[in-house]
Every structure is written in C-alpha cells, then in structure tokens.
N, C-alpha and C positions, 0 to 999 in steps of 0.2 A: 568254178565258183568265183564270185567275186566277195571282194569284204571291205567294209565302210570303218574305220578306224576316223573314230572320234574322243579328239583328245581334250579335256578340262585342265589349262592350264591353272586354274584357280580356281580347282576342286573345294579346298578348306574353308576362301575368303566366299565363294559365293553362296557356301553350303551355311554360315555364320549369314550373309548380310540377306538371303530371301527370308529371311525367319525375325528380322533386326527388328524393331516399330520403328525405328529414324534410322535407315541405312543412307542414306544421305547425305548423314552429319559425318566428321572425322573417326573412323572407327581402324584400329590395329591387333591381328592375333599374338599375342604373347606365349614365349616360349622360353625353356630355358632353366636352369635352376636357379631358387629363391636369392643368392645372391649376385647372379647376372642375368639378369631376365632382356630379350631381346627382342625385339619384331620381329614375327617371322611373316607378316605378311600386311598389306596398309592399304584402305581402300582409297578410293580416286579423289575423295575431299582430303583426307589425311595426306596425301600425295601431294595437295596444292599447299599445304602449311608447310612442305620441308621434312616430312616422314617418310623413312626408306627401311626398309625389309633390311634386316641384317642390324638396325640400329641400335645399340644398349639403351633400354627403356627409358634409363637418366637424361640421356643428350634429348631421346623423344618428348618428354615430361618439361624440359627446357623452352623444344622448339613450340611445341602446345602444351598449353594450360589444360585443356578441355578436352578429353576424346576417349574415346570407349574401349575398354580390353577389354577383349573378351582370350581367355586361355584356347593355346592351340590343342585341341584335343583329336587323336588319332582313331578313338572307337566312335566317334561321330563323323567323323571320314569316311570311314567304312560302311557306316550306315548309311550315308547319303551318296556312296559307291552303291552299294546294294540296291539304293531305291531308283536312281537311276540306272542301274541294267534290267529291273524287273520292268521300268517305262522303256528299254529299247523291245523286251522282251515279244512286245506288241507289233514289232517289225519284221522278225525274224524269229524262229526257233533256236538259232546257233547263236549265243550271244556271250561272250567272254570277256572278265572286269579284271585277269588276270596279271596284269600289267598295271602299274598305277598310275591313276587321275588319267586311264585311258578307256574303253570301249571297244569291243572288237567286234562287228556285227555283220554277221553271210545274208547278202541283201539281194545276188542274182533271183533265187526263188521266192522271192517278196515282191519283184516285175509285176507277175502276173495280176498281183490282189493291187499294191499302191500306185500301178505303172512306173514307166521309165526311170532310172536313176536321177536326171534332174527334178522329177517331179516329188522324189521320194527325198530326194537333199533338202526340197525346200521344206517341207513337211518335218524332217527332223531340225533344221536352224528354227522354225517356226516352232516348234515344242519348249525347247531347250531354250529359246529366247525368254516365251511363256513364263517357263521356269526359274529363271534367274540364271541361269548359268552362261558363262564365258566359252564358246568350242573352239575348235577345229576341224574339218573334216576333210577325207581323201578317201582317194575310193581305188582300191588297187588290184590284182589277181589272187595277192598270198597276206593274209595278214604280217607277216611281218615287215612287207614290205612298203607295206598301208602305214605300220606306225615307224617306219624311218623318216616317209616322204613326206608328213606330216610334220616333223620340225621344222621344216624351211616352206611349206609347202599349205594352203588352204585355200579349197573347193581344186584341189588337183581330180579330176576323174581318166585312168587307166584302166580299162578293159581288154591289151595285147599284151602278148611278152616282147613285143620287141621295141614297144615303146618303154615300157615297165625298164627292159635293161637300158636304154639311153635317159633316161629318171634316172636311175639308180647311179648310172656311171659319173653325173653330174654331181651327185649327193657327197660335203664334204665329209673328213672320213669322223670328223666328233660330232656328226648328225647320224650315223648308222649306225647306233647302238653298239656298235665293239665295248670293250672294257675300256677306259680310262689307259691304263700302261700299254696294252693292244696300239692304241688310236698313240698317244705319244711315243712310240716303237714305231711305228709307221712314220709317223711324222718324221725322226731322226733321219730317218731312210731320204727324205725329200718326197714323198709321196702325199698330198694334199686330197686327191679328191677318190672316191671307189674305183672307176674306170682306171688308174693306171695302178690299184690294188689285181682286179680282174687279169690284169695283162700279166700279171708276175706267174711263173711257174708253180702250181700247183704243189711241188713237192718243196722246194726252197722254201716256201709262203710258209709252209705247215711246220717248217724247223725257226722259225725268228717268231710265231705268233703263236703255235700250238693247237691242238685241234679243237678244242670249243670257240676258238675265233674264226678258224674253219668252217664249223658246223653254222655259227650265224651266218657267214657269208652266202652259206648255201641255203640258210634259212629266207634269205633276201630274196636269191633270185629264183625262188622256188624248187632250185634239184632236190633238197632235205625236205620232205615233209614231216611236220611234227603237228600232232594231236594239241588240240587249246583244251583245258577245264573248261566247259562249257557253267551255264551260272541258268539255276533251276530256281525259278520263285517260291518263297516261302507258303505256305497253305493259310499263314496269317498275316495280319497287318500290327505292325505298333512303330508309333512315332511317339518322340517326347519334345519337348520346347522347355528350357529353363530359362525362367526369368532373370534378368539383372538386379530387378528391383522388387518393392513387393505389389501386388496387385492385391487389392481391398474386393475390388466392383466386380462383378460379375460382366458389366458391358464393356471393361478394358480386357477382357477374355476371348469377345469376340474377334478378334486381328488373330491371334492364334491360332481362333480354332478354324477357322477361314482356310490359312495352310494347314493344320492338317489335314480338313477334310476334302481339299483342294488333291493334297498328296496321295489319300485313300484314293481319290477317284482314278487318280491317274496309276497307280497300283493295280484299280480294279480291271481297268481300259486292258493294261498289259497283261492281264491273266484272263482274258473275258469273262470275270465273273462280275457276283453283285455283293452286298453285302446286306442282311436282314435285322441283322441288332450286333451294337458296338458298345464299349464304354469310354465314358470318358474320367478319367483320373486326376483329380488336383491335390496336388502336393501340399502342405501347408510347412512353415517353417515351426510352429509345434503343435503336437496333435497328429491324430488320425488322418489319414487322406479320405478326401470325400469322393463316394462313386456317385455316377450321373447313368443309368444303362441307358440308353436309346433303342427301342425295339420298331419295328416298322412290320406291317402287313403280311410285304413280301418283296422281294432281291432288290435293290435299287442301287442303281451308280451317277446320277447324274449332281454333284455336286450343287448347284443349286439348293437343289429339294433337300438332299441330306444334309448340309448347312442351314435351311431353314428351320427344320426337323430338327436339330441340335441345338441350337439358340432357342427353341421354344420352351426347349424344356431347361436349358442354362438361364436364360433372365431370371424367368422367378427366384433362383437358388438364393437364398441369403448365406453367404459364405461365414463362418465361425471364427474365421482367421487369416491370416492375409494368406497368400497362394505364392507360391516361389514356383512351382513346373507343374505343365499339365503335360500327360500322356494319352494317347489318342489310342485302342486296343481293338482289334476286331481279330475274334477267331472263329468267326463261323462262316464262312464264305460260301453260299450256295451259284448255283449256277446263275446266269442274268439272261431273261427271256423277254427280250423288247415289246412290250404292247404292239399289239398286231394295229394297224394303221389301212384307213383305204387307200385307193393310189392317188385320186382325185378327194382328196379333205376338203368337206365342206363348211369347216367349223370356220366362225370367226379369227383373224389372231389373237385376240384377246382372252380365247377360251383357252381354259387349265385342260388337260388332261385329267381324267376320274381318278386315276390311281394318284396324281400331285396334289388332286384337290384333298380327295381323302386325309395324304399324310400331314396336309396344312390343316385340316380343319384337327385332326387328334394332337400335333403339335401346339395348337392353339386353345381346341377346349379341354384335352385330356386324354385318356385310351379310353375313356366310357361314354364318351359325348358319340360314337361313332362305330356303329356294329352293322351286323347282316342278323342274317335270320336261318336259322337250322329247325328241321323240321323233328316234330317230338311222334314218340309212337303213339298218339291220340286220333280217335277219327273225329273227335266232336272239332271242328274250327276255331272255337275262341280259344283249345287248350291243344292244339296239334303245332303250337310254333314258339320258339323259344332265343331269347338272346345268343347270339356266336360272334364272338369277333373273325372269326378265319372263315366262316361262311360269308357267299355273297348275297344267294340267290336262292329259294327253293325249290328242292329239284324233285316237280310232282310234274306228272302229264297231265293231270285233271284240270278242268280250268278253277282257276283260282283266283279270288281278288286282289290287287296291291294296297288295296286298303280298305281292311277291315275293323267294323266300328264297333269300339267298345262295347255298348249294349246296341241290339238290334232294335230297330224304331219301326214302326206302322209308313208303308210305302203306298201312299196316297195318290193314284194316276187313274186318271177313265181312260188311258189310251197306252195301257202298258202292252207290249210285246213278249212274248214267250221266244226266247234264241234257242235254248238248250233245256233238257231237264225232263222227268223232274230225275234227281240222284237223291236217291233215300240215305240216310248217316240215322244212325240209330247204335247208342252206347251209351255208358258212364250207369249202369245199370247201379254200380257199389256206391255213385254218391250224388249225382247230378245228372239222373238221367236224361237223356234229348234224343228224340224220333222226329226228324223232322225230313221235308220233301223238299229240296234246294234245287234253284231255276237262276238260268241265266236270262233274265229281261232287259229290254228298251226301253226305257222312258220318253213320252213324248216329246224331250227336249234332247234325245238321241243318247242319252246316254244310258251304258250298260253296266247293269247291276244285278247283284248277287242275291237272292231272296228265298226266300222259304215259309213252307204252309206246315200247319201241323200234317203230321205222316198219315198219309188215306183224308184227308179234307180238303173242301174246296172252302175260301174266304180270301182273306182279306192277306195280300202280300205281308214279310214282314224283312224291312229291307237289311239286309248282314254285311255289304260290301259295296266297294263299286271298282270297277276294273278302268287300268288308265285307256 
C-alpha cells in the first residue's frame, strides 16, 4: 500500500478566507478569552502591516486601524476537515482526517482509475488550489510515515522501504512526532536526528523513552501496524456562511451561495452521487428564517447548472429583514446517471444540453412553464393526454401525433396520401361520444398528418394532428 498524506497547515485561516467577499484585504482569527484576546492566525495582507499570530489584539489594533476578526472557531474546523476528506473521498476508499489539519489517503489502488502517482499529485494540488487551501504532500509506504516526512518534506514521493528508512534516518528527532519530553530526552542524550535513535539498543531505548515512544518508532518504519479510523461521508450535505455584516439584497447573496454550491458539487463528485432538491436557509437577525426549496427534475451535480437553478429562484425573493447566515441543506441524495452522449457529438458548442436547458427555462419561467405529458386512460385523443411534470414522453406504440390541434379542421388536399389506417377509436358513450376512422396521410407538400372520417364513411378528411 501506499499512502499520500496531505497536510493543511492553515486549515482554520483558509477555511475563514475562501468564504471571506474581501479575503485580500488584512484579515486576523481571534482567540482567547474576553480579556486577552490574541491572534491566532493573520493572513498575507495582515502580515505586510506588522500582524503576527501570537499577538494581543491591543498591540494588533495599534499596528492596524483597519482589519477583520473574524473568531477562531473549532466546530468550523472540523466541518471544513470533514468536507475536505469527503473531496479526497473521490480518490480513494481508505481516507482518514484522524490526525489534525492532516489527510491520510491509500492511493496505490487509485493507479489504476487516475494513473501514476505524479499524475494523481497534480490532480490533487490542482483541486485543493481550486479550493483555497494551502497543502503539503508526500507520498510514502505506511501512513505514518507519510505524516513525519511531510514536516520538512513537500512533493517527497517514496515507494521502497529502503529508501523510506534513509528518509526516515535523516528526519530531525522534533519532526517525527515523538512527545515533546520523548524528543527533549533524546536531545539530552546528544542524539539530533532518527538514524542515530535507530542505532541504539532496542532494550536500553525502551527504559529512557517507554513503550509508546517505542511503538511510534515502529509505527515509522512500518514493523507496528496500526489500524487508521477510516472517515465515511455523511448521506447528507449542509454548509452554512455567517455574515460579518448585514446583507439587505438578495444579489449580495450570490458570492455565498456560489461557494456553497460550488462545495455541494464537490461533496457530490466524492460520493458519485447527484443531488434532486436542496434548500436553501437565511437567517435573519429578527424573525423567522426564510426557506427557498430548489427542486430539479432529476440528480444533477454539475455546479454551473445548480447555481443557475438557485439564483433563479433567489433574485426574485424580496427578503423581509436583513440576512446575517445562509445555510445550504440537501438530504436527499439519489444516485447521478451522466446523460448518455454519442462518441462523435454533432451539436454545435454553443448548444445546451436538454436536461440544462430544461432546468434554466423552469429556473427562469417557474415549475409550470415546463412539463411532459403522461398518458390518461381515454381512447378519444383530445382527452387520452394530460399534464406531468416527471413524465417526458408518451409511451404508446400507436402512431401518434406531436402535435395535436385543438379542434380538428377540414384537410383540404386533391393529392392526399393514405400511409396508414384506417384505426377505428370509438368511446365517450356517457358524455361526448366519438366513432371516428383515423389515417395516417401525406399531403402534397410531404407532410404527414393525422386525420379522420366519420366511422364506416367515405368524405372529406378532417385534419387532428401533424407528426414532426
């Protein structure tokens, strides 16, 4: 096995600043209690004014006038741990977030489907770029040896054990995860880097260090195997965004909701599903929260389309109150079945796909501007078809018109064609009777139409359809 340990050292700040509208500008996480509040983290503008992680808010507040706290918050960490292993989820089935602001991910049996290791590294920096977030990556035999070599170590890729142990022996000894007093015990000794840890007797080793420093050592170089919690995706989606400020409009809503449904997609990617109806949640700072449902057809993931499809139905909203947090909510997740495609497309590129076009034209006129047709138990034709939004198609083997006219008119041709026919339909006995003899004909000018004579008469067409 091999395993790709990817480590986030700015888990919290980039999990705060992809979500920011001005992540740009000076922005610092605060932490701390109410009467010493600190930095615990400053992004790269905040960093040019003189802001350092570790600072008491006051000195910071000195050095800038101007710059955004945002509170260090721990269960939004986790949430944005969580979202990110359900996105490695998509790489691998082994994926463990057990470890913090780390990534553990079994990538040898992923070869086959992403190919080779470098093609699958770039694949993940390219995501995680995407994404907003800051990595690391190494690529090693034993996960735990993946997240040692990763402290000092990025795009390392190890595939042997005998390169793994000359890594290893190189690794100083407060980059290989021992305990803090372990690693300063060692150091007393005059021992600086693994390799001359390695060289010491086994049994003396195990009386100055104790056996859980033991057991990581052998967790390194893989003699201990130990079992990860592996990390299984949730069956639903929810994200939330809290505002700094208030939001009035509904069009300062869109940047939001862009990342969430940016984040759904990439949720859905890693679990190959789709998603068929969501809602979306705004918070108001008093009053009621207002729901927004978005229902769709059928499965869809491709962010685009479901961010158009959600803006259509958010514009119009006139909000009642200003908006302090929107939550994003999908619990229905059905499976995702790609539109089947030729191999050779002959569409323009300019041409939508029917199922996108579909959910922009009901995004845009409403869920009633936009239906199919389901077939009713009637044989008469003007009363055998009836509105269905979940049907597409009419599923008759008879032939049948695609468009049939209101009332039937007098089909005036000296050079009509007989194709099919005649098919007698004779019912409606309780209220609107009809016996009528129906023909498929040509019209002189080739086209074919759906017609009918009274039942048992010859005369004059009378025209009911026309087929495309």
């Amino acid at each position: 096995m091999l395993w790709a340990c990817i480590l986030l050292p700015q888990l919290a700040l980039d999990g705060v600043l992809r979500r920011h509208a001005a992540p740009d500008l000076p922005l610092a996480l605060i932490s701390g209690p109410s009467q010493r509040r600190v930095l615990q983290a400053v992004n790269e503008a905040a960093e040019a004014e003189g802001l350092q992680a570790g600072q008491p808010l006051t000195t910071a507040q000195t050095l800038c006038h101007h710059f955004a706290k945002v509170d260090y918050d721990s269960a939004a960490i986790e949430r944005t741990h969580d979202f990110l292993a359900a996105w490695a989820y998509r790489y691998g089935s082994l994926v463990s977030r057990s470890l913090p602001s780390t990534l553990l991910l079994e990538v040898e049996a992923s070869f086959k489907l992403f190919g080779p290791w470098p093609r699958l590294e770039a694949r993940l920096r390219h995501d995680l770029s995407e994404l907003g977030f800051r990595h690391r990556i190494v690529l090693a035999p034993n996960p735990w040896a993946a997240r040692a070599l990763v402290n000092r170590h990025d795009g390392l890729a190890i595939s042997q054990e005998a390169p793994l142990q000359k890594a290893l022996g190189q690794l100083p000894i407060d980059a290989s995860g021992l305990p803090l007093d372990v690693c300063e015990s060692l150091g007393r000794m005059g021992l600086r880097r693994l390799q001359q840890v390695f060289a010491l007797p086994r049994a003396s080793l195990g009386k100055r260090v104790g056996a859980p420093a033991l057991q990581q050592l052998d967790r390194l170089t893989g003699a201990l195997a130990t079992p990860l919690p592996y990390f299984q995706p949730a069956d639903m989606f929810e994200a939330r965004i809290e505002f700094n400020y208030d939001v009035t409009s509904s069009q300062a809503l869109l940047f939001p909701l862009r990342r969430l449904i940016d984040d759904m997609a990439v949720y859905l990617a890693g679990r190959d599903g789709g998603v068929q109806q969501f809602l979306l949640r705004l918070e108001h700072d008093r009053g009621p929260v207002t729901d927004v449902r978005i229902g769709l057809l059928a499965a869809e993931r491709d962010p685009a389309m479901l961010f158009e499809f959600a803006r259509g139905r958010l514009e119009p909203l006139t909000l009642s109150a200003s908006v302090g947090a929107m939550q994003l909510i999908a619990t229905e997740l059905p499976p995702f079945v790609p539109a089947a495609r030729d191999l050779f497309d002959a569409r323009p590129q300019q041409a939508m796909p029917w199922q996108q076009l579909r959910e922009r034209l009901r995004a845009r006129l409403g869920d009633d501007a936009v239906h199919g047709l389901a077939v009713r138990a009637d044989h008469r034709p003007e009363r055998s078809w009836q509105i269905d939004v979940q049907t597409k198609s009419l599923p008759t083997s008879l032939p049948r018109p695609g468009w049939l006219l209101k009332q039937p008119v007098p089909l005036r041709d000296h050079r009509l064609r007989v194709l099919a026919g005649p098919e007698r339909i004779e019912s409606g006995w309780w209220e609107a009777d009809v016996r009528r003899d129906y023909y498929v004909v040509e019209t002189s000018m080739g086209q074919r139409a759906w017609a009918y004579r009274p039942a048992g008469e010859l005369g004059e067409f009378m025209l009911h359809g026309w087929f495309a």
